[in-house]
MARLUM-808033 format. One record per atom (N, C-alpha, C): atom name; z negated, x, y negated; residue number from 1; residue in one letter. Coordinates in steps of 0.05 Angstrom, whole numbers, padded with zeros to 5 digits. Example, Ala and Ser with C-alpha at 12.3 -4.5 7.8 and 13.67 -1.06 7.14 Angstrom:
<rs>
R    a       up     east    north     k   r
R    N   -00156    00264    00114     1   a
R   CA   -00156    00246    00090     1   a
R    C   -00156    00264    00066     1   a
R    N   -00142    00257    00045     2   s
R   CA   -00143    00273    00021     2   s
R    C   -00157    00258   -00001     2   s
</rs>
This chain:
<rs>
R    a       up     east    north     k   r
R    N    00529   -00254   -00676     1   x
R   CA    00542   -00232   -00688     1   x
R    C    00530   -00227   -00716     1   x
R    N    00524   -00208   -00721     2   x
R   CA    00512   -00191   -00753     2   x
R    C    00535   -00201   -00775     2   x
R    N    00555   -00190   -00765     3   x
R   CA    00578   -00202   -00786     3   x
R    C    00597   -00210   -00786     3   x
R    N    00620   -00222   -00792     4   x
R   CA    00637   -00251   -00789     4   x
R    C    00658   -00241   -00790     4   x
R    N    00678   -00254   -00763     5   x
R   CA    00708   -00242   -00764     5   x
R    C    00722   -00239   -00791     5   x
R    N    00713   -00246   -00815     6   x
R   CA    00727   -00248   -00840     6   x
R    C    00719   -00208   -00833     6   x
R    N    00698   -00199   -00841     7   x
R   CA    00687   -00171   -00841     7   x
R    C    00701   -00160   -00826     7   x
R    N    00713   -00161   -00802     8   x
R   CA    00722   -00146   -00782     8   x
R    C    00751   -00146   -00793     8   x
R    N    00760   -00177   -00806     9   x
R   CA    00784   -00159   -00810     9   x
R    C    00789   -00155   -00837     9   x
R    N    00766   -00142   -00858    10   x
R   CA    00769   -00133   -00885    10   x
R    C    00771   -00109   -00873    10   x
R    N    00750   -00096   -00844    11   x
R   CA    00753   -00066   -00840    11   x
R    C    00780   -00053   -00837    11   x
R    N    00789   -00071   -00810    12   x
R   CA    00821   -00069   -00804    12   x
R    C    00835   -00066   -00826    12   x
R    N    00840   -00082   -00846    13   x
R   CA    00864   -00080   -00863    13   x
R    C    00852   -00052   -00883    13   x
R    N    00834   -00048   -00882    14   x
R   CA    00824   -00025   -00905    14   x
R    C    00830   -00001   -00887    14   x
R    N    00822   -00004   -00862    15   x
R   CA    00825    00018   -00844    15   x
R    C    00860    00025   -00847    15   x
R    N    00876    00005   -00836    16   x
R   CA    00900    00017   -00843    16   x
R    C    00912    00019   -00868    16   x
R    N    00892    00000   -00897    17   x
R   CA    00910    00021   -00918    17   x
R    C    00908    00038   -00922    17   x
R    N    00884    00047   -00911    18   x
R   CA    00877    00074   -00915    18   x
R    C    00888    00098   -00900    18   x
R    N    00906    00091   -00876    19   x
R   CA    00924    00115   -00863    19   x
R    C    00942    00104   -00872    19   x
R    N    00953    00096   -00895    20   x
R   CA    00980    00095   -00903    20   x
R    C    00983    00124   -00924    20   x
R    N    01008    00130   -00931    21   x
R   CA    01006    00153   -00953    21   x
R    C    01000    00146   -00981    21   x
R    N    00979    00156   -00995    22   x
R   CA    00967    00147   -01019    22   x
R    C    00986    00124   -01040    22   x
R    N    00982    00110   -01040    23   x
R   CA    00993    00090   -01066    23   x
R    C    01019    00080   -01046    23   x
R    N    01019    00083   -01020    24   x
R   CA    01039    00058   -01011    24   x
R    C    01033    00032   -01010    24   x
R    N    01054    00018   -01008    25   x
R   CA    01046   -00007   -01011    25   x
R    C    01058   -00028   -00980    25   x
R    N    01043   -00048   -00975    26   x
R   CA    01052   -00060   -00961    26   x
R    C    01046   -00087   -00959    26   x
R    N    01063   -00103   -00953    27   x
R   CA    01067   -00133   -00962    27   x
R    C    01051   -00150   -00937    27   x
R    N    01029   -00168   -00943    28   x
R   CA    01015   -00184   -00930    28   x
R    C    01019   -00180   -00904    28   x
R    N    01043   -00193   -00901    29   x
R   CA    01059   -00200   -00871    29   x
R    C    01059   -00190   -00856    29   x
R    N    01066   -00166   -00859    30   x
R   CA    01077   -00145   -00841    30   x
R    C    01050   -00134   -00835    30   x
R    N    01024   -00128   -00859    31   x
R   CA    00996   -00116   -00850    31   x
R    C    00994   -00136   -00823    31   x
R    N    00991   -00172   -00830    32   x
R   CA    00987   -00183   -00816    32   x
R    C    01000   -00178   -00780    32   x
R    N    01022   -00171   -00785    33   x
R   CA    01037   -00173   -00766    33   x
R    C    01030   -00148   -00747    33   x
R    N    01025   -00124   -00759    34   x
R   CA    01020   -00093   -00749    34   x
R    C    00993   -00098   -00738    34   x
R    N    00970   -00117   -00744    35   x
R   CA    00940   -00120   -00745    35   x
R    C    00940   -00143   -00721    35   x
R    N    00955   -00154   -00720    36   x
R   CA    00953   -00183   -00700    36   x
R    C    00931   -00202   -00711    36   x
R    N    00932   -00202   -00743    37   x
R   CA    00922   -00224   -00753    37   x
R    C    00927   -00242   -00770    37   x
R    N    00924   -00271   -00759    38   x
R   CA    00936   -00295   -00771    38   x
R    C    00946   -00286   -00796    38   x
R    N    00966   -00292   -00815    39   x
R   CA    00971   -00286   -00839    39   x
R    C    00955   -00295   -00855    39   x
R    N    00945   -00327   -00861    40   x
R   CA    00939   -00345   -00873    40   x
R    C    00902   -00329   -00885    40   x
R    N    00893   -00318   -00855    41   x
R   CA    00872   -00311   -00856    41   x
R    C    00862   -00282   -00874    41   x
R    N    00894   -00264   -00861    42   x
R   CA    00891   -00244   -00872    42   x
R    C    00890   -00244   -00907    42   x
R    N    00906   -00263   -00918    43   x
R   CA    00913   -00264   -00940    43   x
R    C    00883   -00265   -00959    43   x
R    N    00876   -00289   -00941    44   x
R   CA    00849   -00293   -00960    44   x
R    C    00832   -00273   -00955    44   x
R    N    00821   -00262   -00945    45   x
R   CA    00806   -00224   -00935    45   x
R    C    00814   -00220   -00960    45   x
R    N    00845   -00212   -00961    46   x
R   CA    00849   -00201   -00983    46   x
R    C    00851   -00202   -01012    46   x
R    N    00842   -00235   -01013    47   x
R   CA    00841   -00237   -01043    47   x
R    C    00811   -00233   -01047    47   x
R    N    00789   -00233   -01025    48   x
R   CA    00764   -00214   -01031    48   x
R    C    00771   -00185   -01037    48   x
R    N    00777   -00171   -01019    49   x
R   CA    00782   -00141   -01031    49   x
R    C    00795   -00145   -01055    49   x
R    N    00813   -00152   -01061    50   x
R   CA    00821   -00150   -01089    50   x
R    C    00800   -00154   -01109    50   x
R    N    00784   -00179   -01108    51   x
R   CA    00768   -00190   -01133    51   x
R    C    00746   -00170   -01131    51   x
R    N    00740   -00155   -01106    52   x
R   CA    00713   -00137   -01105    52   x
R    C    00728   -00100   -01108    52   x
R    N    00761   -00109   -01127    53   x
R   CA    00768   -00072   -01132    53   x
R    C    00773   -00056   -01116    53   x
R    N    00770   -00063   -01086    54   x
R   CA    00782   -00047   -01066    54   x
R    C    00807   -00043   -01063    54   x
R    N    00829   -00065   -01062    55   x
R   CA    00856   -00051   -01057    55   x
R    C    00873   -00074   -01089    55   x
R    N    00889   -00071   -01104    56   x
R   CA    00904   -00083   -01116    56   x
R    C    00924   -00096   -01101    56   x
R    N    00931   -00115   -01120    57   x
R   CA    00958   -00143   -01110    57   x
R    C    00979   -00127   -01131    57   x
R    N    01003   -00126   -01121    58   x
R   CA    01021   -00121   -01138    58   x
R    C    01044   -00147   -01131    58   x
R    N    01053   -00161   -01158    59   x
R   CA    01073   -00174   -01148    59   x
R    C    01098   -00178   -01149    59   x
R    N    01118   -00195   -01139    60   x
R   CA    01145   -00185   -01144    60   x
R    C    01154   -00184   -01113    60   x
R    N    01187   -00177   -01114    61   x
R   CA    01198   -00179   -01081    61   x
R    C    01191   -00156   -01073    61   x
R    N    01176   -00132   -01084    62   x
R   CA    01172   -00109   -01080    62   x
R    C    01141   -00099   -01072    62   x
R    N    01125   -00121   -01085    63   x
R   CA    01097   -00129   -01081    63   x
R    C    01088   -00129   -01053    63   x
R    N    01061   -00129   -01055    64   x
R   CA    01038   -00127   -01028    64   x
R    C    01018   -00111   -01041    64   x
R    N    01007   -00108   -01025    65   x
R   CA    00976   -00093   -01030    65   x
R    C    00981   -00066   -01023    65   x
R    N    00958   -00048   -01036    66   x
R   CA    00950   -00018   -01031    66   x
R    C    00929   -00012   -01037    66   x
R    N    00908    00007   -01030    67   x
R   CA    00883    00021   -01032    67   x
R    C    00882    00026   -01057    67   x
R    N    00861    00013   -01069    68   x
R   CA    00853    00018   -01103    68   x
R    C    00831    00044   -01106    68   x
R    N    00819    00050   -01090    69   x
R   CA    00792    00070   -01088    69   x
R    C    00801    00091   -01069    69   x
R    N    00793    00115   -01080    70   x
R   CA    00793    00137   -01048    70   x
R    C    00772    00124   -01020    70   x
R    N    00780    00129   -00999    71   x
R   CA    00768    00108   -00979    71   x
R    C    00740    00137   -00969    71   x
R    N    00742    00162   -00981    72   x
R   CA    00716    00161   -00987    72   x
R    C    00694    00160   -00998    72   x
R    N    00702    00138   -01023    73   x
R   CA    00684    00117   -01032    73   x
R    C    00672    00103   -01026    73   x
R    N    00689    00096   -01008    74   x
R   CA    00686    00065   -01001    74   x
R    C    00663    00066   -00974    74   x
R    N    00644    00050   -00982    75   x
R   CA    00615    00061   -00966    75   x
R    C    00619    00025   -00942    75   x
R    N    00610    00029   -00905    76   x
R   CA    00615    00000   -00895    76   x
R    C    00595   -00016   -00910    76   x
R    N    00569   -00009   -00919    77   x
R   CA    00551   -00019   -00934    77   x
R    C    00567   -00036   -00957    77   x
R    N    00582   -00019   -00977    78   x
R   CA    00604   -00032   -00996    78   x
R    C    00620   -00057   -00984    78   x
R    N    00629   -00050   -00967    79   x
R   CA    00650   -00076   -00951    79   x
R    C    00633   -00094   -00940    79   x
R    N    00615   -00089   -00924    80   x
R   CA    00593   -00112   -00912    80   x
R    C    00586   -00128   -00936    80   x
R    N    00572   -00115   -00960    81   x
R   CA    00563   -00133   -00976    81   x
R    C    00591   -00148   -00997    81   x
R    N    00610   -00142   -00995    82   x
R   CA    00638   -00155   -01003    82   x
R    C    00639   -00179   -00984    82   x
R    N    00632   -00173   -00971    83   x
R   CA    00646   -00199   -00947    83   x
R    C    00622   -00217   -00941    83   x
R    N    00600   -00210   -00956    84   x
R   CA    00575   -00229   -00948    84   x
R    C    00560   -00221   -00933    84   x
R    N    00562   -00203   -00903    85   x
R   CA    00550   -00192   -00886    85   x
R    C    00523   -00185   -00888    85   x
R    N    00526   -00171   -00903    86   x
R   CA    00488   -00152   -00921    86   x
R    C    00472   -00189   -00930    86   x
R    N    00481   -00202   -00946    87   x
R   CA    00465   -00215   -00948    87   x
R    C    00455   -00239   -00933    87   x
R    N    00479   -00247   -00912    88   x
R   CA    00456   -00258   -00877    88   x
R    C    00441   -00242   -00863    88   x
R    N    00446   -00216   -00875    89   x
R   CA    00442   -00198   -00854    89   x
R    C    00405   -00193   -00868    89   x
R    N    00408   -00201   -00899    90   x
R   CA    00385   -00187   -00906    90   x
R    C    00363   -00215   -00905    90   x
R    N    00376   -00237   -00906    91   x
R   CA    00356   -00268   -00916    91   x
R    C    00363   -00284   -00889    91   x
R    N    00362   -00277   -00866    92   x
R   CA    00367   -00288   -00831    92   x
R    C    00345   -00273   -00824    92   x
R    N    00326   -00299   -00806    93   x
R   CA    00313   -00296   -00780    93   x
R    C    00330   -00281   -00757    93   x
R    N    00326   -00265   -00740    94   x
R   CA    00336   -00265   -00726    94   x
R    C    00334   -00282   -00700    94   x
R    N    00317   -00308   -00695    95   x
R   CA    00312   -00329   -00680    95   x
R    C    00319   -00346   -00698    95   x
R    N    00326   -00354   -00717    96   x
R   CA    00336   -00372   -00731    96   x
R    C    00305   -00388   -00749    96   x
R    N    00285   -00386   -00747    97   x
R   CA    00261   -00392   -00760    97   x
R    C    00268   -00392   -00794    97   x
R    N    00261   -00417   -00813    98   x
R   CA    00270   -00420   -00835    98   x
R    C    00249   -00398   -00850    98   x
R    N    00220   -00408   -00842    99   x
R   CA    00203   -00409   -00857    99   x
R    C    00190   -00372   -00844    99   x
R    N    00212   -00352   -00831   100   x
R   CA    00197   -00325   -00817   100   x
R    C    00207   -00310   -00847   100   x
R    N    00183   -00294   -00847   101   x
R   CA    00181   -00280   -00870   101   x
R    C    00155   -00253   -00875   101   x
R    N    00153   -00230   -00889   102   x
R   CA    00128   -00213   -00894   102   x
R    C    00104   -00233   -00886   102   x
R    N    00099   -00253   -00903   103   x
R   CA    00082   -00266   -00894   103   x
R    C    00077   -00293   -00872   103   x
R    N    00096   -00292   -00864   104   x
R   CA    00093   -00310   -00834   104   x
R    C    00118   -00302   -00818   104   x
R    N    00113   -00283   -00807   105   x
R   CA    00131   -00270   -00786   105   x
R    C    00130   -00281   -00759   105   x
R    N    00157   -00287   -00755   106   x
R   CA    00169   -00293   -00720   106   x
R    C    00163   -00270   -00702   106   x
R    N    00156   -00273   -00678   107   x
R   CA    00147   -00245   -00660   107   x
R    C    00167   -00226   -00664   107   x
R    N    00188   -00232   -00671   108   x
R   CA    00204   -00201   -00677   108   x
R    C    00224   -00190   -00699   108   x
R    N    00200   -00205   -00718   109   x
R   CA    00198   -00190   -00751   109   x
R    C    00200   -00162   -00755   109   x
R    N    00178   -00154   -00742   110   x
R   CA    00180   -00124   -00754   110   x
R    C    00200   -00108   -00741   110   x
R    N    00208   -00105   -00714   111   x
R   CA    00228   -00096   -00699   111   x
R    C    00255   -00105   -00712   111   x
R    N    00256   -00134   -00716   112   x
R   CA    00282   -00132   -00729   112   x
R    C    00286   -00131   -00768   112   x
R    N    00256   -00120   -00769   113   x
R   CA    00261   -00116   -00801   113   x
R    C    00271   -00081   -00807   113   x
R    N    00254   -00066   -00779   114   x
R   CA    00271   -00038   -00785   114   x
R    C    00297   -00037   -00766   114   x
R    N    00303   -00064   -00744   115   x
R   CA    00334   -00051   -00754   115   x
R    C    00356   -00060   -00775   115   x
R    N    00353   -00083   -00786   116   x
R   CA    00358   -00082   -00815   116   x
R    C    00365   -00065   -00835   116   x
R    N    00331   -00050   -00842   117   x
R   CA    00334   -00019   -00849   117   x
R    C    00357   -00002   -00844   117   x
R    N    00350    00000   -00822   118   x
R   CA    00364    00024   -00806   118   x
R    C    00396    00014   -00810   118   x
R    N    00396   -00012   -00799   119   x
R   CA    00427   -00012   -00810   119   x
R    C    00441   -00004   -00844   119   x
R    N    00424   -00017   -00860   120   x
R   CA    00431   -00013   -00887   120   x
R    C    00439    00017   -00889   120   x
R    N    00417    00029   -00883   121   x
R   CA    00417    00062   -00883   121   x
R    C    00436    00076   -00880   121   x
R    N    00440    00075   -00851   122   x
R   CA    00468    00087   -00844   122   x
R    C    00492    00068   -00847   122   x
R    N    00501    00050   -00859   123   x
R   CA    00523    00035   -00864   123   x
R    C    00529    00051   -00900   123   x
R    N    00502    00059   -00914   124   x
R   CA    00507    00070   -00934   124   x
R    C    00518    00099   -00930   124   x
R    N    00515    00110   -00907   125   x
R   CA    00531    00138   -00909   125   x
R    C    00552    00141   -00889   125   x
R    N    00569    00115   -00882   126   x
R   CA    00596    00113   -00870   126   x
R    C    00610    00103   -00885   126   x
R    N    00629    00121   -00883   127   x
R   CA    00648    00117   -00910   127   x
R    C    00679    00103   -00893   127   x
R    N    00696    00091   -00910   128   x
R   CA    00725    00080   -00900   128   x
R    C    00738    00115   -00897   128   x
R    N    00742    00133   -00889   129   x
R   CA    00751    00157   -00897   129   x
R    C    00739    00161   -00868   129   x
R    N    00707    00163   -00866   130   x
R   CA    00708    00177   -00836   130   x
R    C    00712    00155   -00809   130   x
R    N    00712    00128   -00825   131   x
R   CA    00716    00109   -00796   131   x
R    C    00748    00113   -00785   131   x
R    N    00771    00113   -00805   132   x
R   CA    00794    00118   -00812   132   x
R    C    00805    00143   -00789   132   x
R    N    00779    00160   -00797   133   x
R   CA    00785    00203   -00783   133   x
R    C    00780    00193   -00754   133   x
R    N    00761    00171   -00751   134   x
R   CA    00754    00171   -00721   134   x
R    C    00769    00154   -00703   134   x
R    N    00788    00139   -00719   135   x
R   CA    00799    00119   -00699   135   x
R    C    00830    00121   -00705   135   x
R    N    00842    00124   -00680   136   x
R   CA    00875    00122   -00680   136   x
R    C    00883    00093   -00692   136   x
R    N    00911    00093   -00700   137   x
R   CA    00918    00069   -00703   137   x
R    C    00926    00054   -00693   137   x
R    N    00924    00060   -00663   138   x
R   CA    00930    00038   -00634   138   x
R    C    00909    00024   -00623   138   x
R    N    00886    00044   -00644   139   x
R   CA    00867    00022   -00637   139   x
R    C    00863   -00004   -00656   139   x
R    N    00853   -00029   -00646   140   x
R   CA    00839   -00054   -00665   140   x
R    C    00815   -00047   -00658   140   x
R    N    00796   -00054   -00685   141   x
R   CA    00772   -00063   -00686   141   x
R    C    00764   -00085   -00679   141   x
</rs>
């Protein structure tokens, strides 16, 4: 896998704060609970988005999280490299080879150096806003 269930569910939880109505808020649990993901797990996701400005912690009995950025800001390129993704994605063999590189390339260096590329590329012009437009909320990622 390119990127790690932690990523999949920073999308999820961003995906649905982002069809919530602007500046609502909603408490860990219940994201967890609406998402069908572990709490424990979700929580920590979310103290990355927080430290990387994506959604705020508010706290108190009234507290939970909400979308800190318009989500079409928010580029998957931005979230991949929040969650680590971009940079296995950019310093990984794709055969696992320590030492494959420009200058001592595994047989499928160059093939998987432009899709690399290609991923960066278009991950920079998908935004949380149009993944959001394209997917109902019955669906999981």
């Amino acid at each position: 896998m390119i990127y790690s269930q932690s990523t999949i569910y920073a999308l999820e939880a961003l995906r649905y704060l982002s069809s919530l109505p602007k500046g609502e808020v909603v408490k860990t649990r219940d994201m967890a609970s609406k998402l069908n993901i572990p709490n424990f797990f979700l929580a920590k996701v979310l103290l990355t988005l927080v430290k990387h400005r994506f959604i705020v912690s508010i706290r108190g009995p009234r507290g939970g999280v909400k979308l800190a950025v318009d989500p079409n800001k928010i580029t998957l390129y931005d979230i991949f490299n929040a969650m680590g993704g971009m940079i296995d994605l950019n310093n990984k063999c794709i055969i696992g080879l320590k030492n494959c590189s420009d200058n001592t390339p595994c047989p499928f260096h160059s093939e998987w150096l432009r899709f690399k590329n290609e991923m960066i590329r278009k991950s920079k012009k998908i935004t949380l806003a149009g993944i959001s437009g394209r997917i109902d909320n019955s669906f999981s990622l």
